[in-house]
C-alpha positions, 0 to 999 in steps of 0.5 A: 398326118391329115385326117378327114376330120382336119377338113374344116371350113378353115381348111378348104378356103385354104385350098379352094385359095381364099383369104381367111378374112374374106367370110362371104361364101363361108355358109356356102362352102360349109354346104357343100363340104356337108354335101361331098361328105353326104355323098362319099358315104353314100357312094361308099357305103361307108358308116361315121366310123368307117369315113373318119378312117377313110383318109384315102377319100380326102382328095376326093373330097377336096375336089368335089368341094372344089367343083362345087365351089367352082361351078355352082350350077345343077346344069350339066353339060351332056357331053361330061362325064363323071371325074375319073380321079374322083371315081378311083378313090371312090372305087377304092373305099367303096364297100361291094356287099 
């Protein structure tokens, strides 16, 4: 079974569909899967522990990569709203106190 800890560089360019050879982005999508992760913990409010459990939140996580790799821009169109699929694992590995 997948593990949040299974979501390495080799992993993502995997999924993002780059060739393994091809080393350009390397630091930049190592950025950005330090980013998706910083931020997960954050919006959930989840601990180390508690996010290396958290397998539910790898789609959010890919996907978030994924729009960061894409876009690659601070600019934010103001007519966008937040990604819904992004928003329901988020809500559902999110700790209310």
């Amino acid at each position: 079974m997948l593990s949040i800890a299974d979501i390495d560089l080799k992993y993502v360019k995997h999924y993002l569909r780059i060739e393994e050879e091809f080393e350009d982005d390397d630091q930049e999508i190592l950025m950005f899967i330090q980013i998706a992760i910083a931020h997960l913990k954050n919006v959930c409010g989840l601990n180390d522990i508690e996010f290396d459990n958290a397998n539910t939140l790898i789609p959010a996580l890919l996907i978030l990569i994924s729009e960061m790799y894409e876009y690659r821009s601070a600019q934010i169109n103001s007519n966008s709203k937040a990604n819904p699929i992004i928003e329901r694992y988020i809500n559902a590995n999110r700790k209310f106190l």
